[in-house]
ZATOR-169537 format. One record per residue (C-alpha): residue number from 1; x, y, z. Coordinates in steps of 0.02 Angstrom, whole numbers, padded with zeros to 5 digits, always signed. Example, Ala and Ser with C-alpha at 12.3 -4.5 7.8 and 13.67 -1.06 7.14 Angstrom:
BEGIN
+-----+--------+--------+--------+
| num |      x |      y |      z |
+-----+--------+--------+--------+
|   1 | +00615 | -00225 | +00390 |
|   2 | +00684 | -00053 | +00357 |
+-----+--------+--------+--------+
END
This chain:
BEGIN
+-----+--------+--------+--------+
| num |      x |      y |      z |
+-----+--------+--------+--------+
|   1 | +00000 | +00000 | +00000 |
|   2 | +00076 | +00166 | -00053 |
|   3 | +00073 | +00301 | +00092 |
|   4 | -00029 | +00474 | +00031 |
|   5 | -00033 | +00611 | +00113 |
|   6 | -00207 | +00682 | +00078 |
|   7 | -00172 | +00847 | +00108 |
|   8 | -00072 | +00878 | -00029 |
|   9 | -00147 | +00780 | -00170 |
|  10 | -00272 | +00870 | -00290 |
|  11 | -00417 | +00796 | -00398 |
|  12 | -00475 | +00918 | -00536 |
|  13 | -00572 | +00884 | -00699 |
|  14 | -00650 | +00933 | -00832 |
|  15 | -00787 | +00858 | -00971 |
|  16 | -00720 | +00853 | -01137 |
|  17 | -00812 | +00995 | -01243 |
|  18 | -00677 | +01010 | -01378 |
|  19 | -00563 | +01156 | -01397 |
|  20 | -00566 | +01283 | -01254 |
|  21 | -00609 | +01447 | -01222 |
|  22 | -00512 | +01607 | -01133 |
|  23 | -00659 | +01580 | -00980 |
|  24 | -00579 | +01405 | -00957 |
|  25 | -00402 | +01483 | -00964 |
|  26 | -00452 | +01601 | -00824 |
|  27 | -00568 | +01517 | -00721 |
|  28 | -00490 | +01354 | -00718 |
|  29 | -00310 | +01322 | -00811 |
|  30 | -00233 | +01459 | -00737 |
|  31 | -00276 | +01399 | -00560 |
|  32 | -00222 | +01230 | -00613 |
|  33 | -00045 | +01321 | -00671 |
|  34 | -00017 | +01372 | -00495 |
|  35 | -00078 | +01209 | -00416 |
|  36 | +00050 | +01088 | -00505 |
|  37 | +00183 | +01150 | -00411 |
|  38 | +00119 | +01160 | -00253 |
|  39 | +00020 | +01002 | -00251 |
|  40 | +00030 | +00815 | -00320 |
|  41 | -00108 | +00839 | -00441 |
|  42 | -00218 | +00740 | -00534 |
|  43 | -00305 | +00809 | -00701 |
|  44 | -00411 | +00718 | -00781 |
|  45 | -00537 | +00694 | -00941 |
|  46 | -00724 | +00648 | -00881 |
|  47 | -00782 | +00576 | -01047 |
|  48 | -00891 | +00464 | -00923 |
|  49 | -00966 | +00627 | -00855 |
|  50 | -00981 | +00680 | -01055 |
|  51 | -01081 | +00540 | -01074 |
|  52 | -01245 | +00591 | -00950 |
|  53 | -01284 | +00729 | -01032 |
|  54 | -01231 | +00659 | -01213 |
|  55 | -01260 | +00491 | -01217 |
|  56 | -01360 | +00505 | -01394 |
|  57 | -01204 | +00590 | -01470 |
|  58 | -01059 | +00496 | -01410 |
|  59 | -00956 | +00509 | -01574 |
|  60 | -00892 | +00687 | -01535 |
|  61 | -00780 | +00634 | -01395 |
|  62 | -00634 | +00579 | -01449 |
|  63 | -00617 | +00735 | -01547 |
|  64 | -00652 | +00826 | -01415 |
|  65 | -00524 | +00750 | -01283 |
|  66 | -00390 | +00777 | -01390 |
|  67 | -00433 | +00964 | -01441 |
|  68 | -00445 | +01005 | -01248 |
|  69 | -00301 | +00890 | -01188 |
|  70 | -00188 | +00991 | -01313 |
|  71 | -00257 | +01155 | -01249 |
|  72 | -00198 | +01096 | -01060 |
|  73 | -00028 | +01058 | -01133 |
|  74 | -00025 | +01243 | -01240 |
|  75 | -00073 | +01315 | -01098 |
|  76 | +00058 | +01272 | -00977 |
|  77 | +00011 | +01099 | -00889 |
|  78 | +00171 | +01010 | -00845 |
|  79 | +00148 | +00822 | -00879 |
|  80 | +00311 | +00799 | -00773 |
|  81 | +00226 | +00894 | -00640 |
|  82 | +00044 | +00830 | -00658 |
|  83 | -00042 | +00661 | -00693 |
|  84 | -00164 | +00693 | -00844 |
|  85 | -00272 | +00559 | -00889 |
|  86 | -00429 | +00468 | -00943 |
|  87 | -00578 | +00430 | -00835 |
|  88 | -00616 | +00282 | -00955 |
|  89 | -00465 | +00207 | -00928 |
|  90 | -00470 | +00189 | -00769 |
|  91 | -00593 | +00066 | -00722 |
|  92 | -00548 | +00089 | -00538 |
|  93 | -00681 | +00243 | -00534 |
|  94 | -00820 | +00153 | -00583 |
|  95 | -00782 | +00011 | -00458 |
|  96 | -00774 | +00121 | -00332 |
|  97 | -00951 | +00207 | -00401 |
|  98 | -01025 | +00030 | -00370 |
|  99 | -00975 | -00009 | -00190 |
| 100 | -01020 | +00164 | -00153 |
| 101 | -01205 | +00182 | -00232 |
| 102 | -01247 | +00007 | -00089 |
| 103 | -01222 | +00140 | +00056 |
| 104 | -01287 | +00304 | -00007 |
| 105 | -01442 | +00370 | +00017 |
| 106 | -01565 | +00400 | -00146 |
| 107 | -01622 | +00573 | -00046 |
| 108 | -01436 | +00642 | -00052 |
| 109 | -01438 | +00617 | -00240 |
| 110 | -01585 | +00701 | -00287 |
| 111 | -01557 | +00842 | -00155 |
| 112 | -01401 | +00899 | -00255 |
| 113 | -01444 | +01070 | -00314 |
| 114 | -01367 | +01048 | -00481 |
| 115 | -01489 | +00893 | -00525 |
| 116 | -01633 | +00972 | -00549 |
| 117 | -01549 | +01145 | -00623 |
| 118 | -01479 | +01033 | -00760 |
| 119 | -01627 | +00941 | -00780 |
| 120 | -01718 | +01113 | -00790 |
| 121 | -01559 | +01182 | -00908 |
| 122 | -01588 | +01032 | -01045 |
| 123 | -01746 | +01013 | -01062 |
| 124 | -01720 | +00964 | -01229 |
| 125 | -01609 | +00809 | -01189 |
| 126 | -01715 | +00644 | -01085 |
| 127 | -01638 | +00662 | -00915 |
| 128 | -01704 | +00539 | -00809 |
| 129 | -01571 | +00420 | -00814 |
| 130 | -01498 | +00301 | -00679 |
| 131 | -01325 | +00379 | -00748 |
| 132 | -01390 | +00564 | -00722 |
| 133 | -01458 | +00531 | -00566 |
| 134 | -01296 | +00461 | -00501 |
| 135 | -01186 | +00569 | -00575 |
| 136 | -01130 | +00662 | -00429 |
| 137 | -01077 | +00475 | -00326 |
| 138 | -00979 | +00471 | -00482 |
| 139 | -00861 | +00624 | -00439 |
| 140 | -00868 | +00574 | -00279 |
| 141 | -00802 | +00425 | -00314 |
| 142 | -00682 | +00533 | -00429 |
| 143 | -00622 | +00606 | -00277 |
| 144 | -00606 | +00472 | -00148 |
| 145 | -00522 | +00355 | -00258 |
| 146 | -00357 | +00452 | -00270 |
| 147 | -00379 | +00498 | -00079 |
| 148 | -00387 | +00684 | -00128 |
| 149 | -00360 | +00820 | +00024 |
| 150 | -00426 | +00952 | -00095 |
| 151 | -00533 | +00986 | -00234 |
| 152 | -00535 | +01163 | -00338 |
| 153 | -00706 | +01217 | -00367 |
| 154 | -00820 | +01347 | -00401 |
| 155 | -00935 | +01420 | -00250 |
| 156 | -01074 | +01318 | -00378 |
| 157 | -00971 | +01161 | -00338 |
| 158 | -00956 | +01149 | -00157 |
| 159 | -01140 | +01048 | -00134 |
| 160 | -01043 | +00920 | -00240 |
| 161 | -00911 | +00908 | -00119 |
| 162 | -00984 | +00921 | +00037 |
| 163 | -01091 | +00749 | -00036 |
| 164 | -00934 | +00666 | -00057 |
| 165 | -00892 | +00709 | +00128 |
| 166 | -01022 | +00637 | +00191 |
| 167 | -01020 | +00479 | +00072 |
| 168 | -00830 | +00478 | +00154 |
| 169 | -00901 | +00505 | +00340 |
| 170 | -01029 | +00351 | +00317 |
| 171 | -00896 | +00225 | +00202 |
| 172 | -00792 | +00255 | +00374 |
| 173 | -00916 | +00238 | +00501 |
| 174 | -00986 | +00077 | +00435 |
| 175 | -00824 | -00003 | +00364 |
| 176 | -00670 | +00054 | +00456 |
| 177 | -00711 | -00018 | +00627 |
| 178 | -00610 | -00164 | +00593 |
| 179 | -00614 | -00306 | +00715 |
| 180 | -00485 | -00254 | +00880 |
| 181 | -00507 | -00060 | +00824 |
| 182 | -00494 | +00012 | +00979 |
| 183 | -00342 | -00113 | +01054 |
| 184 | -00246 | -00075 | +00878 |
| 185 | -00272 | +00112 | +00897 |
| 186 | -00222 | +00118 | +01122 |
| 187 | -00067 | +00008 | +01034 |
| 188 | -00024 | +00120 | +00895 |
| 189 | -00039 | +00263 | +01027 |
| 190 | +00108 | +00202 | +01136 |
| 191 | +00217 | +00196 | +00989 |
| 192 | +00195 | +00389 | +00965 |
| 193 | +00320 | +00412 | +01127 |
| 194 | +00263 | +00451 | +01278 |
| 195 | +00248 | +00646 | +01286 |
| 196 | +00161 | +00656 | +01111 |
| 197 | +00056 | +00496 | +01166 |
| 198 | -00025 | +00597 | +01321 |
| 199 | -00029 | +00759 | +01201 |
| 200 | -00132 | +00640 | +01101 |
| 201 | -00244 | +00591 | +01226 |
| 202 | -00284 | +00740 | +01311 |
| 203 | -00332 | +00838 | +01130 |
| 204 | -00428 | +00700 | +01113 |
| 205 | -00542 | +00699 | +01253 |
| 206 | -00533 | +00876 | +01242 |
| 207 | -00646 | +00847 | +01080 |
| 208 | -00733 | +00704 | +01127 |
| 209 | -00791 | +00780 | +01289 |
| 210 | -00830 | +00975 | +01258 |
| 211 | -00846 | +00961 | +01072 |
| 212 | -00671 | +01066 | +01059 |
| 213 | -00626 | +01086 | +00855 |
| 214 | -00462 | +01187 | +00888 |
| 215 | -00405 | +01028 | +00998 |
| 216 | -00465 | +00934 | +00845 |
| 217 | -00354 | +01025 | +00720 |
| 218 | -00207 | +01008 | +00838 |
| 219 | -00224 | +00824 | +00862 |
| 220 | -00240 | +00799 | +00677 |
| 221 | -00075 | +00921 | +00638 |
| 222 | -00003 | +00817 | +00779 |
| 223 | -00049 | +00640 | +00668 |
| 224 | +00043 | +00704 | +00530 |
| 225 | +00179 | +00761 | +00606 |
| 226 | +00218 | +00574 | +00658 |
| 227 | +00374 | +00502 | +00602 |
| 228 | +00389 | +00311 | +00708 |
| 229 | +00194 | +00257 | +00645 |
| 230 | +00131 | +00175 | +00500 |
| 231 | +00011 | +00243 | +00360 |
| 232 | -00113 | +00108 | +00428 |
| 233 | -00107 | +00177 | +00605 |
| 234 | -00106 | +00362 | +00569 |
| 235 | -00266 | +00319 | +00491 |
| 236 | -00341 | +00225 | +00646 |
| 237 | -00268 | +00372 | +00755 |
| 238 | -00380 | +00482 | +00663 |
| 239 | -00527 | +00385 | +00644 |
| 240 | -00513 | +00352 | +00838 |
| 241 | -00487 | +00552 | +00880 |
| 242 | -00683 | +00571 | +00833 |
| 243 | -00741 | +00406 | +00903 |
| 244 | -00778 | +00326 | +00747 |
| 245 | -00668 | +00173 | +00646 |
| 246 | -00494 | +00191 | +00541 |
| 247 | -00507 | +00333 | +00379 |
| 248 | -00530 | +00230 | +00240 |
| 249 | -00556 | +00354 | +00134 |
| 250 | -00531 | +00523 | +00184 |
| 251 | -00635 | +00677 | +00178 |
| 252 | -00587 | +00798 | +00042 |
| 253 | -00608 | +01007 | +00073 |
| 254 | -00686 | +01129 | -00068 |
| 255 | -00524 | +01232 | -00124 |
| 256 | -00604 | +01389 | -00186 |
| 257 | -00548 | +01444 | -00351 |
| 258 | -00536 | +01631 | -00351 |
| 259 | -00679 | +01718 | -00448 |
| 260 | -00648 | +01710 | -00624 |
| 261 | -00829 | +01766 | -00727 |
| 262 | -00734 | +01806 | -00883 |
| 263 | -00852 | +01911 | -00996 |
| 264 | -00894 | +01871 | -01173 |
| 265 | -00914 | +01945 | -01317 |
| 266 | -01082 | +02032 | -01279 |
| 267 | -01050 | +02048 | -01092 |
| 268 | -01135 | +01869 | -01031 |
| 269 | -01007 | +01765 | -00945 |
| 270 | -00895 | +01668 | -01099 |
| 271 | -01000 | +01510 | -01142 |
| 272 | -00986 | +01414 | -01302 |
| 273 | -01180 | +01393 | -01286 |
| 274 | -01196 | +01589 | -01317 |
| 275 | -01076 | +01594 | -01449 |
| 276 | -00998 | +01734 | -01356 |
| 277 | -00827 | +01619 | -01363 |
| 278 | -00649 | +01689 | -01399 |
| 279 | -00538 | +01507 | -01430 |
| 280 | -00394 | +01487 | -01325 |
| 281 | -00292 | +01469 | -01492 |
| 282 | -00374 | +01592 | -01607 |
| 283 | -00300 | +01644 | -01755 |
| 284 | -00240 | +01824 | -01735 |
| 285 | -00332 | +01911 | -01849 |
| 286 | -00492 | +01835 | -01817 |
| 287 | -00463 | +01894 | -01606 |
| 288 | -00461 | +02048 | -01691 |
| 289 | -00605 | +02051 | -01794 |
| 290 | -00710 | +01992 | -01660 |
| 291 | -00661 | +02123 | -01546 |
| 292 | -00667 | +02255 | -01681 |
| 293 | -00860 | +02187 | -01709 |
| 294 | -00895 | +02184 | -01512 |
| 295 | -01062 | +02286 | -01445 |
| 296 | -01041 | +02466 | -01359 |
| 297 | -01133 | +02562 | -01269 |
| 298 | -01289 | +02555 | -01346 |
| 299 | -01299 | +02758 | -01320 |
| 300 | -01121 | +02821 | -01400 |
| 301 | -01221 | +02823 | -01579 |
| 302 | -01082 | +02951 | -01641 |
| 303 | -00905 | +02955 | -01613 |
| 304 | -00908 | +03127 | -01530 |
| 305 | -01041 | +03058 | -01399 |
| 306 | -00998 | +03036 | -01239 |
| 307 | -00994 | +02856 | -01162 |
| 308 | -01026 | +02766 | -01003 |
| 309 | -00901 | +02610 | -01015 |
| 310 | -00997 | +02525 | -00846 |
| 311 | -01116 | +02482 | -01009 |
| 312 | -00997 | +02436 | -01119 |
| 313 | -00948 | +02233 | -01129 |
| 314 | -00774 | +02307 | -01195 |
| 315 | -00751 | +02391 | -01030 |
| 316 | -00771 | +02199 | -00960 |
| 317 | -00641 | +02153 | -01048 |
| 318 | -00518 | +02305 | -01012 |
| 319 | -00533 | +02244 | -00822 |
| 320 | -00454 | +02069 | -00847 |
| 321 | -00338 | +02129 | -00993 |
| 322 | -00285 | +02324 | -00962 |
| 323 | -00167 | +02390 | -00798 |
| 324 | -00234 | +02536 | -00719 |
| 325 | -00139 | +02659 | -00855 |
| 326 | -00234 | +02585 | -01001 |
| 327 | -00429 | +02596 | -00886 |
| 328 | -00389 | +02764 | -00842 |
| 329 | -00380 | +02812 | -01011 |
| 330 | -00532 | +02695 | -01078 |
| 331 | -00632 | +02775 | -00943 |
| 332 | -00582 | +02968 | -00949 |
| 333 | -00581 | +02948 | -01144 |
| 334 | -00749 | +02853 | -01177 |
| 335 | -00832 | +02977 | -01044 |
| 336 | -00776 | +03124 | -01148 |
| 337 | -00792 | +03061 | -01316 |
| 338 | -00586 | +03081 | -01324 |
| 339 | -00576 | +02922 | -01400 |
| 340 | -00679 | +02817 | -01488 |
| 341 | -00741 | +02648 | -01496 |
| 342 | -00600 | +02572 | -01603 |
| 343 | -00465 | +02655 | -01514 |
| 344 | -00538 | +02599 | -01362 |
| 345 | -00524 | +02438 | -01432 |
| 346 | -00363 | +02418 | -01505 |
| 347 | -00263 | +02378 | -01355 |
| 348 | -00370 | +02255 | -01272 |
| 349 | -00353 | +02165 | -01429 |
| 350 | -00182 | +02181 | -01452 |
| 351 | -00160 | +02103 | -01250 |
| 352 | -00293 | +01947 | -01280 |
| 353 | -00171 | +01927 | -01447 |
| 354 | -00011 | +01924 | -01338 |
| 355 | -00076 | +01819 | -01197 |
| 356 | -00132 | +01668 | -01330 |
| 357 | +00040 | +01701 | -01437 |
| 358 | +00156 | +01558 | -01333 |
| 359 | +00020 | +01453 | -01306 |
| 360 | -00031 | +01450 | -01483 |
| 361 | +00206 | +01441 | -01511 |
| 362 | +00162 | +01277 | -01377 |
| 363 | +00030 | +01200 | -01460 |
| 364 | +00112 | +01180 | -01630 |
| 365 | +00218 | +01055 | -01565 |
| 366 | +00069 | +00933 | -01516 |
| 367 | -00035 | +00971 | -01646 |
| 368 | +00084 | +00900 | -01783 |
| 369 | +00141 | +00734 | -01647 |
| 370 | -00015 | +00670 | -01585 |
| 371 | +00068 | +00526 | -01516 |
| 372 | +00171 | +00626 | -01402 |
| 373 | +00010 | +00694 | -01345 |
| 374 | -00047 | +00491 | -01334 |
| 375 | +00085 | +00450 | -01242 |
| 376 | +00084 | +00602 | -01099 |
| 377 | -00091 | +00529 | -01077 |
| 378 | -00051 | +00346 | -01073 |
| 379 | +00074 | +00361 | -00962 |
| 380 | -00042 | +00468 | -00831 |
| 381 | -00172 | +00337 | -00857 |
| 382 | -00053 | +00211 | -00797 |
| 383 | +00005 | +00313 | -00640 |
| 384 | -00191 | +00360 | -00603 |
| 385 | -00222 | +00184 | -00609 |
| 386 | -00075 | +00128 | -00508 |
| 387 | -00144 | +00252 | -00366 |
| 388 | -00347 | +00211 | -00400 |
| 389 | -00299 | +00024 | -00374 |
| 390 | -00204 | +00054 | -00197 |
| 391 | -00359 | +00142 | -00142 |
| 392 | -00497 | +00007 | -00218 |
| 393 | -00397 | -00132 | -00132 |
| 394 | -00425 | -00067 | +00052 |
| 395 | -00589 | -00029 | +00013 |
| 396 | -00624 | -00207 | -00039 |
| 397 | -00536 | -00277 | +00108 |
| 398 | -00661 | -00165 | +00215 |
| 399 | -00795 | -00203 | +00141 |
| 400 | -00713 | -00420 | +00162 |
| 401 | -00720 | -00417 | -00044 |
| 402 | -00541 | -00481 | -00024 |
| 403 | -00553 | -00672 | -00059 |
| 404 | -00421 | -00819 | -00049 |
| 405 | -00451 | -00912 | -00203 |
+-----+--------+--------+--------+
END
């Protein structure tokens, strides 16, 4: 059994929806940028996820993994640094989707605010759907079966993980009081050394008695600390600091991605389904024909109007793309009628051109060798396997699905 230390692996994915868009660069790669190096992180394709929603229309896929793999590589992704892979080829998640869907309750599926919203969303598409349904077990199972400590997400997102927690909580209550628990925990307590063995103790019943969650944190900092214990009794220690059974799997915290509603095109947030989309490896010259054709302020008719750039979508833009010299100028200019609407637009093209410039220099290279591409993703399919499989085997010998044959 390889040891993991929860806290610093990551689980992050995303369904494949072909080429990307600059509101997936900024709300979600550029997070992911700053995350490989601080984290061991898993990224990952959810074709399985693609399939809920698009089960009529499956043939797009492939297509689209590759177009939005690529895009992760153009964009910065390390493969050296991150595991990229396939949901599909592990098979580990949907074992672990099984075992999990005997011991969770229908009501916390269809609670899940996102169920009916989609539902609601698509009414075009036939919904009701054991796979639909259970899609959110599925990212919990996602998550649990790399032993994740954190998840990035969206403020949208956190129901999603706060289900898995409690999928976690339950898995550990009913599974990981193994037979001796409590003798192999007072055992693995004396090993700690005698001055952090009665630290140990007293945080404990600290918690256990007046409900203390600083002592909690403490005691759990302590736990990880430890140097002289195994992976197997860390993991009793902390099931037995909250008076339940060893943590099988552990529970996995929302990591709240910073804010990122990038604007399109006509000032809605950047969504392919409003066709309000600038690529993530646009050709130059059509970035700058869509921002030349981009909506003003429906009230500068003339150029010697004045404007109000607060209803402008270009003004949007200028406050992801523009430093405080360039908004100055938008705003004192487009409120006199100094400048005018292609001026004011010039420069925020010119910056969206000059951000996507090395990643379009990056992408070249995997656009003309796919099977380097292939083979950055088979090789992070192994590695996610190698770690889903650690995970699947204790849960199997929990749940006495371990046979001699």
């Amino acid at each position: 059994m390889a040891v993991v230390d929860s806290q610093k692996r990551i689980l992050s994915g995303m369904r494949p929806t072909g080429k990307l868009h600059l509101g997936h660069y900024h709300g979600v790669l550029k997070n992911w940028l700053k995350l490989q190096h601080e984290y061991d992180c898993f990224f990952f394709v959810a074709d399985w996820h693609a399939l809920t929603t698009h089960y009529e229309d499956p043939y797009q896929i492939e297509q689209a993994v590759w177009d939005m793999v690529i895009d992760w590589l153009a964009a910065g992704i390390n493969p050296g640094s991150a595991t990229l892979f396939l949901q599909s080829r592990v098979p580990e998640h949907a074992e672990l989707h099984l075992l999990l869907s005997m011991i969770t309750p229908l009501g916390w599926l269809e609670r899940v605010p996102t169920y009916k919203d989609q539902q609601e969303k698509l009414k075009e598409k036939d919904l009701a759907t054991y796979g639909f349904l259970g899609y959110p077990l599925l990212q919990s199972a996602d998550i649990l079966v790399y032993r994740a400590g954190h998840v990035p997400v969206g403020a949208d997102q956190v129901s999603h993980i706060e289900m898995t927690r409690e999928v976690a909580r339950r898995f550990n209550h009913i599974y990981g009081r193994e037979p001796g628990f409590e003798e192999q925990a007072e055992a693995a307590i004396k090993k700690m050394g005698k001055k952090q063995a009665k630290l140990y103790r007293e945080l404990r019943k600290r918690f256990l008695e007046q409900g203390d969650s600083e002592a909690l944190e403490t005691a759990r900092a302590l736990l990880s600390e430890q140097q002289n214990i195994s992976i197997g009794d860390k993991e009793r220690l902390f099931g037995y600091l909250e008076g339940g059974g060893k943590v099988i799997l552990p529970e996995p915290q929302a990591l709240l991605t910073p804010e990122a509603k990038m604007p399109g095109l006509d000032g809605q947030k950047m969504s392919k389904s409003y066709g309000n989309t600038i690529g993530l490896r646009e050709d130059p010259d059509t970035v700058a024909e869509k921002i030349k054709t981009m909506q003003t302020d429906p009230q500068r008719v003339r150029r010697t109007d004045p404007g109000d750039p607060d209803k402008c979508p270009v003004w949007q833009l200028h406050q992801v793309y523009s430093d405080d010299d360039t908004r100055d100028w938008v705003q004192q200019g487009c409120r006199s009628a100094g400048i005018g609407c292609i001026e004011c637009k010039k420069p925020l093209a010119d910056a969206i051109i000059e951000e996507q410039r090395p990643i379009i220099e990056r992408a070249r290279r995997y656009e003309q060798d796919t099977g380097l591409v292939r083979g950055i993703v088979a090789e992070g399919c192994e590695r996610a396997r190698s770690a889903a499989s650690d995970t699947l085997d204790e849960v199997m010998n929990a749940m006495g699905l371990i046979y001699d044959i």
